[in-house]
C-alpha positions as CSV (number, residue, x, y, z in Angstrom):
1,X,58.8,107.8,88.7
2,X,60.3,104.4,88.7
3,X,58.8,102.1,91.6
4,X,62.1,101.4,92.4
5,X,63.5,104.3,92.6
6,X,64.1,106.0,96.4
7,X,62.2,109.5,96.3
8,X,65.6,111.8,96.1
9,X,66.7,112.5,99.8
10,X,66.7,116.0,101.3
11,X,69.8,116.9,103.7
12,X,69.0,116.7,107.7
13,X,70.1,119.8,109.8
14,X,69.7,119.7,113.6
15,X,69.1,123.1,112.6
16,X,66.5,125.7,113.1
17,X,64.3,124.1,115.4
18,X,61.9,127.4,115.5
19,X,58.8,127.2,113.8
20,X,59.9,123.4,112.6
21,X,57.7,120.4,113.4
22,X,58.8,117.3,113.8
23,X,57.3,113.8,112.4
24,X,58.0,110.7,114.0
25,X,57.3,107.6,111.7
26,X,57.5,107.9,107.6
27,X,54.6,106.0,106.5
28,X,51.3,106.8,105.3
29,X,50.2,109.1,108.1
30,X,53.6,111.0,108.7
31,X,53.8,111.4,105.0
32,X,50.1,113.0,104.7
33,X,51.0,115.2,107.8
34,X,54.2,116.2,106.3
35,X,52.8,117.3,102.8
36,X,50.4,119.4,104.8
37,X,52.7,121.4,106.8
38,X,54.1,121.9,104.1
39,X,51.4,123.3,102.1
40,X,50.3,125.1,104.4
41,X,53.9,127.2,104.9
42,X,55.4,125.0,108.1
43,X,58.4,123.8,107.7
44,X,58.2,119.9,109.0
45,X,61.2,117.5,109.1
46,X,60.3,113.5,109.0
47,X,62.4,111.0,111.2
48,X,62.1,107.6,109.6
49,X,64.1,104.6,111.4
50,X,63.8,102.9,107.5
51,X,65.9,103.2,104.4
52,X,62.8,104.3,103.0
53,X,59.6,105.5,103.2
54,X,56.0,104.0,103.2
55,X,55.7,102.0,106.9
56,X,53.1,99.1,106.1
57,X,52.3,100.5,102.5
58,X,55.1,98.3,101.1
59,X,55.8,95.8,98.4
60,X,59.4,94.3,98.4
61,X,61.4,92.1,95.1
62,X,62.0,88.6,95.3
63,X,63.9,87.8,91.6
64,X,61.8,89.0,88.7
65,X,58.6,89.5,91.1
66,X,57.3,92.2,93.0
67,X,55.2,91.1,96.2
68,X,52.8,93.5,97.5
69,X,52.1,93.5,101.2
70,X,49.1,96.3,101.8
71,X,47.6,97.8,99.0
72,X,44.5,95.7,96.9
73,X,42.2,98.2,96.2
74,X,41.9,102.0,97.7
75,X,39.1,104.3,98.7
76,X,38.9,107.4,96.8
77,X,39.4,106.5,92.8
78,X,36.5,108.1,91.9
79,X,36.8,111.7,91.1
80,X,33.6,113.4,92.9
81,X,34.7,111.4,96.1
82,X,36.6,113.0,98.9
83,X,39.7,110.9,99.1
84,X,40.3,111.3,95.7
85,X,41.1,115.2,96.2
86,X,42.8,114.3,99.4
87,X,45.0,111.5,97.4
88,X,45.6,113.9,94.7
89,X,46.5,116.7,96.8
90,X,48.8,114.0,98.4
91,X,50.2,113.3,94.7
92,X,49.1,109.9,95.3
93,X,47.3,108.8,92.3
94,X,48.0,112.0,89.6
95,X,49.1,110.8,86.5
96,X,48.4,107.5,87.5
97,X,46.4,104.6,86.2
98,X,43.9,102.7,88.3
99,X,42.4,99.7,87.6
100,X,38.7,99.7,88.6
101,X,37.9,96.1,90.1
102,X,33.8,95.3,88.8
103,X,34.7,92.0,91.5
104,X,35.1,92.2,95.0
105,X,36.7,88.6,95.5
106,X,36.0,85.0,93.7
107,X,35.2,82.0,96.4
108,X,35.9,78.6,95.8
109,X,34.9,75.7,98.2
110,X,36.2,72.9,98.6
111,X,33.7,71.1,96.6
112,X,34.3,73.1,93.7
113,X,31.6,75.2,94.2
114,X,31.9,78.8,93.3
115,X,30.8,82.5,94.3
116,X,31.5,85.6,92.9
117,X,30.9,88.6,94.8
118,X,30.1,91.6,92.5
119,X,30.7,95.5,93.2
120,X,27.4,96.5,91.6
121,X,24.9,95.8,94.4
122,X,22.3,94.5,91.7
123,X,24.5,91.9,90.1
124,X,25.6,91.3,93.6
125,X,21.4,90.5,94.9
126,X,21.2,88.5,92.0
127,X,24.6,86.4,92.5
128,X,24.0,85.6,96.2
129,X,20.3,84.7,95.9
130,X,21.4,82.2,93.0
131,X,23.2,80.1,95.4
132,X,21.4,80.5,98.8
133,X,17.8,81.4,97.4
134,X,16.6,80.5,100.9
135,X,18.2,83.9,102.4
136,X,16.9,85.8,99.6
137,X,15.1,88.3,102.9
138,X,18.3,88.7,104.5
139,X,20.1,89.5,101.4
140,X,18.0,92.6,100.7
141,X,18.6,93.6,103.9
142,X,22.3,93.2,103.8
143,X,21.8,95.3,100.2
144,X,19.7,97.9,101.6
145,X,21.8,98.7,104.3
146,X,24.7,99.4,102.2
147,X,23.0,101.3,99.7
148,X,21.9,103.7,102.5
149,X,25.7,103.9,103.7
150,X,27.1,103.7,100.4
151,X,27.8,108.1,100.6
152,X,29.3,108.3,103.5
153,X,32.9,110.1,103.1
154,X,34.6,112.4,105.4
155,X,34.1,115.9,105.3
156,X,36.3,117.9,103.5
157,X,35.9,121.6,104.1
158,X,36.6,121.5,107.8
159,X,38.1,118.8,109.9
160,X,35.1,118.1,112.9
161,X,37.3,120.3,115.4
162,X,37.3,123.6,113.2
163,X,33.5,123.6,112.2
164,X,31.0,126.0,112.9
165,X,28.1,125.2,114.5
166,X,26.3,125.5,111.4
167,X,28.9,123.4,109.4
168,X,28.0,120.8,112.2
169,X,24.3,120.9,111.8
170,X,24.6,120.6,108.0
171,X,27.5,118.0,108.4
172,X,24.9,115.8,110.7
173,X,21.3,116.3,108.5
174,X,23.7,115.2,105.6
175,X,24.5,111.8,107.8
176,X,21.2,111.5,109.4
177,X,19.7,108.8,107.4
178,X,22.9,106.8,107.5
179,X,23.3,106.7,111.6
180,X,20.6,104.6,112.8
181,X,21.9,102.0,110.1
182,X,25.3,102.4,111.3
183,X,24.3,101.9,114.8
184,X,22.6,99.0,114.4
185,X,25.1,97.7,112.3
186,X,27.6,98.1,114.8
187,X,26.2,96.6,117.6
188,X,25.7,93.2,115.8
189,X,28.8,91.0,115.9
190,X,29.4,89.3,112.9
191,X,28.8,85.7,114.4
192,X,25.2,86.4,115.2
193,X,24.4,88.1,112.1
194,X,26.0,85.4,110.3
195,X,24.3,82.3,111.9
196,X,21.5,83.8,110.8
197,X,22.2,82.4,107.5
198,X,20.8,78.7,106.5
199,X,23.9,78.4,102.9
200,X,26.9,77.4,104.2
201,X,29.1,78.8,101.5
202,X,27.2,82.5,101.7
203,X,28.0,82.3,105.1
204,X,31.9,81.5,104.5
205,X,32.3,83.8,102.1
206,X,30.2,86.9,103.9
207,X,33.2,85.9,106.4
208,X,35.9,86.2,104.1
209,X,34.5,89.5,103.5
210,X,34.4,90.6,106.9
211,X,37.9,89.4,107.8
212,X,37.2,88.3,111.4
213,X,34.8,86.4,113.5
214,X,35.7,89.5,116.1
215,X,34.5,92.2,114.0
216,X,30.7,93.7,113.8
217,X,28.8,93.3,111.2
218,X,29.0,97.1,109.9
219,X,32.4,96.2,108.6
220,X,31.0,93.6,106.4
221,X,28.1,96.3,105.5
222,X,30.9,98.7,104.8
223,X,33.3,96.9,102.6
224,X,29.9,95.9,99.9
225,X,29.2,100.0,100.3
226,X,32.2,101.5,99.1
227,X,33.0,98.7,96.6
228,X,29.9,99.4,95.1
229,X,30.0,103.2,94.3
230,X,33.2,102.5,91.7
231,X,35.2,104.6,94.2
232,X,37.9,101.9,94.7
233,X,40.2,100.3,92.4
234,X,43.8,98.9,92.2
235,X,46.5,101.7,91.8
236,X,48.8,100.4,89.0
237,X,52.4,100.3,90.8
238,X,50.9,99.2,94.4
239,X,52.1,100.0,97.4
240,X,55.3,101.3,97.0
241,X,54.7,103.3,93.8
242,X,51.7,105.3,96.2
243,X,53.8,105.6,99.2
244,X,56.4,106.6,96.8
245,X,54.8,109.3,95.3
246,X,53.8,111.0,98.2
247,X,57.2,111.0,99.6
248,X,58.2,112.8,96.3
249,X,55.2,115.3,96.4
250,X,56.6,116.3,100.1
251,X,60.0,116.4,98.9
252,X,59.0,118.9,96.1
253,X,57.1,120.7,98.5
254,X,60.7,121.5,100.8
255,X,60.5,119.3,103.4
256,X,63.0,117.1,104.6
257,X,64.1,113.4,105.5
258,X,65.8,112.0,107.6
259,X,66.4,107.9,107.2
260,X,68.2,105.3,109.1
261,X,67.4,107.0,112.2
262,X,65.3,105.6,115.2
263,X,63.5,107.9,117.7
264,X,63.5,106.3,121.4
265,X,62.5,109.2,123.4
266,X,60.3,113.0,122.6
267,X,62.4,115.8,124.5
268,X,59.9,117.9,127.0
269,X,60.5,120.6,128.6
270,X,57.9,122.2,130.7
271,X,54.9,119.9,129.1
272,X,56.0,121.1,125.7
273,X,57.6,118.8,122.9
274,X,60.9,120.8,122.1
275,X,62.5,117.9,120.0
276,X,63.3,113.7,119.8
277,X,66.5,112.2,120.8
278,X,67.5,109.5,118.3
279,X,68.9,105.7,119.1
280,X,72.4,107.6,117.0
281,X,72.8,109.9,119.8
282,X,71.9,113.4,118.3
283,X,69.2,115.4,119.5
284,X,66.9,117.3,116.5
285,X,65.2,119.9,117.9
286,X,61.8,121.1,117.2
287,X,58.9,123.6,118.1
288,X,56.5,120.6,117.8
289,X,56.6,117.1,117.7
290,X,54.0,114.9,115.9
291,X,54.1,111.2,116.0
292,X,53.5,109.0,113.2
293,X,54.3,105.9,115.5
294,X,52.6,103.1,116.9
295,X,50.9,104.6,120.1
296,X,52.3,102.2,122.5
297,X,55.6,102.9,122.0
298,X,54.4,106.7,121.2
299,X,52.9,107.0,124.5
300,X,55.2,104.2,126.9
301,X,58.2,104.3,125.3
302,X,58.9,107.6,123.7
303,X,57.1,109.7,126.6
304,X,57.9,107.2,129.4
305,X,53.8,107.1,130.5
306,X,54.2,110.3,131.9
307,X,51.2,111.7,129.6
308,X,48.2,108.7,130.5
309,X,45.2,108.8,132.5
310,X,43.0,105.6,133.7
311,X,41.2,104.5,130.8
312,X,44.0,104.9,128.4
313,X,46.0,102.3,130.6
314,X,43.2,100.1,130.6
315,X,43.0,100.3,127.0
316,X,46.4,98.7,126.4
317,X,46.5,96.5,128.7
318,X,43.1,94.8,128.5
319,X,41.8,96.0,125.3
320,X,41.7,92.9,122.7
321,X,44.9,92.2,120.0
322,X,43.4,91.8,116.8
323,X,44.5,88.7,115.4
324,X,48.1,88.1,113.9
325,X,48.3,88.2,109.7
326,X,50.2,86.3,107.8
327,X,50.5,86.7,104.1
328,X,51.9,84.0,101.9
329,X,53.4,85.1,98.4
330,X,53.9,83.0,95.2
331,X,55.3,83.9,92.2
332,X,54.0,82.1,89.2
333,X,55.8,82.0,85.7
């Protein structure tokens, strides 16, 4: 399919509402959710207030260039890994080349000093201790932990909710050895662990890695993990080919779009989701509603708050933002 190419529409019907499910929101999420109603014999209907789908998992044309703004590398290229048979179930990546990425990121300082920060844990140990020999202890540390975590996936034959006991048990023993390294992870910001460092330039780029001076220090632990099991890799066409794709697969499988249209409100009626009315005026009716939105406006806006308790009010309104991004493109001929 040619990136550029709109998956082919599929006629909306305010029509028979029983047994269809309604999605709110046409990216990532309602897409996935959409594919499996599908699959699973329910018809679904997705209500996208874009001209096209993908949310956030977009890259948009400026002249001869194509500018991506989300996808650099995805979890799940490698073939015995979990996301790669949810992805392909998803018709994300089938037919598809990926680019496997042996480099995590090149860091340059401003003295012209530079770091590169392997996948391969090994070549990794060996790159970092070149440059800040004197945190040689910490680095194995660092490299042990993500070895240890370097398995953990999601469980594919039951989601958590549908398990037996007994998938539960075997789920957890599977984990086990990962959880007190995840736990301690988790509980160290990134600051602390950081200044715990004596090279400046290890400790700027184990920041880069890490994104944020908010975040704990698992996320750092995380990212070196999965990089380092060649499970992640670039997906040749980016972020709209992939969104793309799936937005095909769930056309193929008979569901339905509907573009251009803006949900403000969910229709209840007797604590039941029966339908969404749209900014346009129409009313598409439904035997269940599932929103792919933001949950602000999910909750306060399209419910009208009437659905909250305590701490999910203290949540939004004194839980911290995380901090604004901006991206900067360039094209370079």
């Amino acid at each position: 399919m040619n990136v550029k190419d709109k998956p082919r529409p599929t006629p909306a019907t305010t029509e028979g509402a029983a047994g269809k499910v309604i999605i709110i929101g046409g990216g990532i999420a309602g897409l996935s959710c959409g594919c499996y109603l599908q699959m699973n014999g329910i018809q679904s209907e997705i209500v996208e207030m874009g001209a096209v789908p993908g949310g956030l998992c977009m890259s948009w044309d400026r002249g001869p260039y194509v500018f991506d703004g989300c996808l650099r590398w995805l979890v799940g290229t490698n073939p015995s890994s979990a996301f790669h048979q949810i992805w392909s179930e998803l018709g994300a990546i089938v037919g598809r080349k990926i680019m496997p990425q042996d480099e995590v990121v090149r860091i340059e300082g401003a003295d012209g000093q530079s770091l590169s920060v392997p996948a391969d844990l090994d070549r990794l140990t060996s790159e970092f201790k070149r440059i800040a020999p004197e945190d040689a202890a910490l680095i194995d540390q660092l490299v042990r932990a993500a070895r240890r975590c370097a398995s953990l996936e999601p469980p594919l034959e039951n989601p958590l909710e549908l398990m037996t006991q007994f998938q539960k048990m075997r789920l957890g023993l599977r984990y086990l050895p990962m959880v007190p390294v995840i736990l301690k992870w988790k509980r160290l910001s990134i600051t602390t662990y950081l200044a715990k460092y004596r090279n400046d330039f290890l400790r700027e780029t184990l920041m880069a890695l890490a994104g944020d001076e908010r975040m704990s220090a698992l996320v750092l632990m995380m990212v070196l993990a999965f990089r380092s099991t060649r499970n992640t890799g670039f997906v040749v066409g980016g972020s709209r080919a992939f969104a793309y794709a799936i937005a095909d697969r769930y056309a193929r499988l008979g569901g339905v779009f509907r573009y251009n249209t803006r949900v403000i409100s969910v229709r209840v009626e007797d604590d039941r989701a029966t339908g969404v009315n749209c900014a346009d005026g129409t009313m598409v009716p439904a035997s269940a509603v599932v929103s792919c939105a933001d949950g602000r406006t999910t909750i306060f806006k399209m419910l009208e708050g009437r659905y909250v308790n305590k701490s999910l009010v203290r949540l939004y309104e004194k839980g911290e933002l995380f901090s604004a991004l901006i991206q900067v493109s360039l094209g370079i001929n």
